[in-house]
Every structure is written in C-alpha cells, then in structure tokens.
N, C-alpha and C positions, 0 to 999 in steps of 0.2 A: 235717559239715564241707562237702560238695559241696552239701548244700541253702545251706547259708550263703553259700558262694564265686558261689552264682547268685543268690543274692537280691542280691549286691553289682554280679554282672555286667549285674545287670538294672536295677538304679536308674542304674548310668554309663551307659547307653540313656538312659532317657526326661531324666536330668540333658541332657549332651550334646542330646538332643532343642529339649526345651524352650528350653538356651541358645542354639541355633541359631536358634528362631525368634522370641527374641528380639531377635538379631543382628540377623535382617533388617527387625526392625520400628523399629529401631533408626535417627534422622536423624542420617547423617554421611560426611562424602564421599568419593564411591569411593574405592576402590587400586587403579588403572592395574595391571591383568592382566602378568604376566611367566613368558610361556610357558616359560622356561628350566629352571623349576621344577618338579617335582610336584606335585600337590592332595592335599594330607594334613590329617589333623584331629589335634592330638596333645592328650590332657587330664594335666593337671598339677596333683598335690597339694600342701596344705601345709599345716602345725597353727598358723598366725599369724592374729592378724585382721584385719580388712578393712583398717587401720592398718598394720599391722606393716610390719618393711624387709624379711622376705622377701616378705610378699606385693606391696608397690611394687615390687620388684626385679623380681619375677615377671613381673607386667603388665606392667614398662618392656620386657622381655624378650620377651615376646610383642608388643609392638608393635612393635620391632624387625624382629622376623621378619618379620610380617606387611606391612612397609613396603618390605624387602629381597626379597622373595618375590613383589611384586605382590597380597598376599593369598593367595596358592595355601598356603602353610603358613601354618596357625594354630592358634594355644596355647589352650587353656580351662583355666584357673587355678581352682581352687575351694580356699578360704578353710577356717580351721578344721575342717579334715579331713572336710569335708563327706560325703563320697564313704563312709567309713566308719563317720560316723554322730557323730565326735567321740572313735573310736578310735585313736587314734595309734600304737600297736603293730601295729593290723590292716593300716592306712594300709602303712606299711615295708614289711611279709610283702607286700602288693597287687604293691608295687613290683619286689619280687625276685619274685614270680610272675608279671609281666608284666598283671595288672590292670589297672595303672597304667601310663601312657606315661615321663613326670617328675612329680619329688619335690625339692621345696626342706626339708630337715630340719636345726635345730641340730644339730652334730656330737655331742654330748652326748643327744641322740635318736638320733642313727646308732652311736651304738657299742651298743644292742642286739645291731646284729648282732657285733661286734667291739669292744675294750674300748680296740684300738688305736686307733679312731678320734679317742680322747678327749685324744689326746695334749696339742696344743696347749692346754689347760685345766690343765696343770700349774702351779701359781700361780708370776707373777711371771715364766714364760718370754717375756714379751713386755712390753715398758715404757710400749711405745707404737702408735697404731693403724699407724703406717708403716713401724713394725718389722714387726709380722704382717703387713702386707701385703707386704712385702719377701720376707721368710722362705716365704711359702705360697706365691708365684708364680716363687718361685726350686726350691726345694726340696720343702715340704711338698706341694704340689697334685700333685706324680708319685709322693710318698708316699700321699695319700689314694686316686690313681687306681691305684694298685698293689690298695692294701686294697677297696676298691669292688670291684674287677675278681673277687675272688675270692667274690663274692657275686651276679654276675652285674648288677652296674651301670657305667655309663659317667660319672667324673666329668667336670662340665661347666665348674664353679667357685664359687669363694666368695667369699660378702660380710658383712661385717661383722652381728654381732649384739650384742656392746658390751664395753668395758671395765668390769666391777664395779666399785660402787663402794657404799660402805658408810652407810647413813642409821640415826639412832636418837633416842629421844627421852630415857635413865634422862640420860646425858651426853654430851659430843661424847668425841670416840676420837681419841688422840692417841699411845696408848701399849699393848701388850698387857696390862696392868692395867687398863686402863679396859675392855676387853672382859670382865672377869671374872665371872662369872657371867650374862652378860647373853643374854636369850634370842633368837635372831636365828632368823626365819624363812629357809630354805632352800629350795632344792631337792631332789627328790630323791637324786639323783645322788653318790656317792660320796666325789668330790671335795669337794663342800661341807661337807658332815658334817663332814669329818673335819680341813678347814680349819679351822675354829672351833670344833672340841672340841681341836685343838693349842693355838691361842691363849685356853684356858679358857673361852669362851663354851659356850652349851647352844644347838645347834642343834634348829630345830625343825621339820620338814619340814609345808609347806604349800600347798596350790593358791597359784598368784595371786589369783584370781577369794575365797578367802578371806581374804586379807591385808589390806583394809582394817579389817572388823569387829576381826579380830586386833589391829590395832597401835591401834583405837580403845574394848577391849576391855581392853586388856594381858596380852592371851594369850603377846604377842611383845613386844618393847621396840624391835627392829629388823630391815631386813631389807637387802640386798643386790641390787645391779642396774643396768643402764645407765642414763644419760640418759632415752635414748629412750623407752624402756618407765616408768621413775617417772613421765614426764609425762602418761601415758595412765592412769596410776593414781593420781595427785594426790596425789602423795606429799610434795609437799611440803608440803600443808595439813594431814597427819596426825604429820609427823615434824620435830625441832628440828635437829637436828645430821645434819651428810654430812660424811665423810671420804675427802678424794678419793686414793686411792690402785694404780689401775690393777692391783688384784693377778691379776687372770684374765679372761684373753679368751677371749669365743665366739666363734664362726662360723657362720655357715648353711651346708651343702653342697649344691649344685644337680646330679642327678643324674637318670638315663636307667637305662629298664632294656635291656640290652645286645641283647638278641633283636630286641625292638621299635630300637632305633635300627641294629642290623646291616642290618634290614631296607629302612630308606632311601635313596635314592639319596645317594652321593658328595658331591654336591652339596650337597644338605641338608643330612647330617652337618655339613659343613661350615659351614655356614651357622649351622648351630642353637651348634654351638664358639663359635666370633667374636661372634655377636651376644649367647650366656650371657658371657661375658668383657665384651664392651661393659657389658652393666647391671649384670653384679656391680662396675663400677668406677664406674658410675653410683650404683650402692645407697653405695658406701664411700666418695664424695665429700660424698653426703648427709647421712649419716647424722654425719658427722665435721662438718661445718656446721651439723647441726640442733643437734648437741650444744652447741657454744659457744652457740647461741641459748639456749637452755634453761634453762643456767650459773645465766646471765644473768637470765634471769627467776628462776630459783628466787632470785636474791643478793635483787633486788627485792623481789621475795614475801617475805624476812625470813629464809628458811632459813639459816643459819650454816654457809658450807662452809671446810670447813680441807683446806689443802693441806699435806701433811708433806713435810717435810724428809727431803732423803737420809740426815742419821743420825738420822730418827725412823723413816724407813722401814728401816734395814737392822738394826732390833729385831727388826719384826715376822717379815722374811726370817730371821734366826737363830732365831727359834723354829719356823718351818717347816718348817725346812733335816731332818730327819728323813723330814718325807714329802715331802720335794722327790725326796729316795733312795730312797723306797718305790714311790713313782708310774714314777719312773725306770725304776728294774731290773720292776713289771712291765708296760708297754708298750713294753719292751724297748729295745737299742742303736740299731737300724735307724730304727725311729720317731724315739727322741729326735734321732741327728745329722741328719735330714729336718729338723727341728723347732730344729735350732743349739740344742740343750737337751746338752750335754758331759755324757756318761757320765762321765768319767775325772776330772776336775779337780771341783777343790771347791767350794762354792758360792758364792762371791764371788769364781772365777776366772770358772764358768759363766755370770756376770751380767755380768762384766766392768768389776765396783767392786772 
C-alpha cells in the first residue's frame, strides 16, 4: 500500500510539472500580480470529462481564483480522475488522505464514504432544479458540510448534475405498466436498482461508455439521465421515446481536504468559499440553459418527448411511496428535514400534492 500511495505521490509531481510548463508556454495575457495574496498551487480532482458540468464548473472556478488572486493562487483540475489512473474510489481515499488538494464528486460517488450523503437522490424529493437549489443553499449545504467534516473534508459547494429523465425504445412511458418488464440500464447505485424493480422494470447495471452497443444491441431497451449527458451520448439517435419526469436529482459536491485548506491563509480560504459559490451558480445557470437547448433539438431530431401529467405522475409516486419510507428511515431524520424530505407526514403531504 506505501509503495502504491508513492507511485501516486510521485506521478501528482511530474503531472503538476509538466502542467506548469505548459502553462508558461502557453500565449495569453498576464494577471496583474496581487500581493495581498499567497503563491500557492492547489490540484484538483474529478471523474467527469473534458465536457462534463463538473469539469466547466471546475475550470470556471479556477479562473476565478486566478483572476481575484492576481494569479498567486491557482487551480490544476485533472479530468477523468487522471491522477488515479481512472480509479474513482482511490481518487476519494487520495482526498480524505490529503493526496489531493480538491475533489468535484457526484454525491452518489461521495456517499462511499457515507450513505448519508445520498440523501437528496431520494426520488421525487425535488420537482424542480430551483427547488434543489433553494433547498441545498438554505439547508442541505450545512447538512453536507456537517457529513463532510467528519471525514476530514471542507464543503465548498454544489452544482447541478441533472434531473433523470427516462428514454426507451420497446414504447414511450406514460404509465407504470408501460415500464413492465422493460430492461433499463442503470447505475450502479442503490437507488436505481431499486427504483425500477418497484415499478416492475428489470434494472440493468451498466458503464456509460457501454450503453450505446447495449441499446443498439438490445441488451437494454432503455436507460436514464440528464439532458446534458444524453447529448454527449447521442442518445437520441439510438432511442425513440423520453419521458420527462424529474424523478431524481444529482449534484456534484466541490470539496477541500480540511488539513490542506486549514493550512491557508484566512484570506484564501476565503477567497477559494465565494469564488466555489460564484461557479457552482455559474455551472446551474448553465446547465439549466443548455438543457432547454437540447429539448429542443432532440424534438427536431424526431425523438418523441412526453411530458406527464400531475395525475400520470402521482401513479408512478404511489408506487414508490414504500421506498420513499425505506430510503427515509435509513439516511435518517436529520438528513431528510436538511433535505425538506418530512419524516412524519405521508407522502403526498411530503410533496405537497
């Protein structure tokens, strides 16, 4: 394990290296020095790609800094968990062992370490993206930084990763019988599983990076996911029917390992707070924009998207409504009222239909 932990301590060397003198080889115009600041270097992970809204958010994020700082503090963002080889478990462990500076992770990758993390993911606790965003900058974000804290991280903030939303090709989905046997690539994750073996489909757990062959194959019939990411995956040329339904929101979490950032001056902390806040609200303008563009094209493109109805959607919630209870009782009280997710009341008082 110590030979391991060095062969990683030693490639974030010559990684860092190399980016640096790239940096200077790099045509673009100074940043006006701001002695007010410290000269630090901070490198930051993340398992998205070079596309994705954490990694945008990341880079907007470091530019930021870099702009408010005179250049003295600067972010090195590496894509696809570079740094670990494409390990994304090792990537985390790096983070709580101070490896790693920052770590942009789906929350659903952070509950590794805690299962609480996964709270918000509870289907249907969010209707809409300006709900969750409400909820998480009200409540949930001093809940996350509560749970972080006790793993030796500093939450920084969150941005949007998407509202699911459901594509297939046997029929379109308008009913929990239309999902009846139908096999829907997943995630791996808990939650999914066990969404769509409630509503009788047969969950199938599979990479992304395999789900084209799949749905071109008929290994799967359907799968699940934002906007943003179907369009990176041209899903609408592979699949007939979308059912837009907003049943579960991700997030990304933007987090600091707590040694490493204790160790900065005042100032910076400071600094690095307000400008993670700046582009996570950057990232969820975006991304909330890109998405109507999207819509839009797949309607063009031919894809068939149906929007359900509140009493087509409060089927599918009644058939949930079991592990809405299960999920609940275990990420606990504390979590769900963080999360405006009611312990107590039943679940169309919870939703507030």
């Amino acid at each position: 394990m110590r030979r391991y932990l060095m062969q990683i301590f030693a490639l974030f060397g010559i990684m860092i290296l190399l980016s640096g003198c790239a940096k200077q080889s790099e045509k673009s115009q100074p940043i006006k020095a701001n002695s007010d600041y410290e000269k630090v270097r901070l490198v930051m992970t993340g398992n998205g790609t070079e596309t994705g809204i954490e990694t945008l958010t990341a880079r907007r994020f470091a530019e930021l800094v870099a702009e408010a700082s005179g250049g003295n503090v600067q972010i090195e963002f590496y894509p696809n968990d570079e740094l670990t080889g494409g390990n994304t478990n090792e990537a985390v462990r790096s983070l709580t062992d101070g490896f790693v500076d920052l770590g942009a992770y789906v929350s659903g990758t952070m509950s590794m370490l805690d299962v609480r993390l996964e709270v918000a993911t509870i289907p249907w606790s969010f209707s809409s993206y300006q709900e969750a965003r409400k909820v998480i900058d009200d409540t949930g974000g001093k809940y996350y930084e509560k749970v972080l804290a006790e793993y030796g991280l500093v939450y920084l903030g969150s941005t949007h990763n998407a509202m699911r939303q459901l594509t297939s090709n046997r029929n379109s989905v308008r009913a929990p019988i239309d999902l009846r046997d139908m096999k829907i690539r997943v995630l791996g994750g808990e939650v999914y599983r066990l969404f769509f073996s409630a509503l009788g489909a047969k969950p199938v757990p599979l990479g992304w990076s395999e789900l084209n062959v799949a749905i071109r194959q008929g290994v799967v019939d359907g799968q699940d996911n934002g906007f943003f990411l179907m369009r990176s995956g041209h899903i609408d040329e592979i699949q007939k029917y979308m059912t837009v339904w907003n049943y579960l929101y991700e997030n990304y979490l933007f987090v600091a390992n707590r040694k490493i950032f204790d160790q900065l001056e005042p100032k910076t902390q400071k600094l690095l707070r307000e400008k993670m806040r700046e582009a996570c609200e950057w990232g969820r303008d975006y991304l909330e924009a890109e998405e109507a563009k999207i819509r839009a094209q797949f309607e063009r493109d031919g894809l068939e998207i149906i929007d359900l109805t509140p009493e087509q959607l409060e089927l599918f919630k009644e058939r949930v409504q079991p592990l809405r209870e299960e999920l609940k009782k275990k990420y606990g009280e504390e979590a769900c009222r963080a999360f405006k997710i009611d312990m107590e009341k039943d679940f169309k008082e919870a939703d507030g239909t």
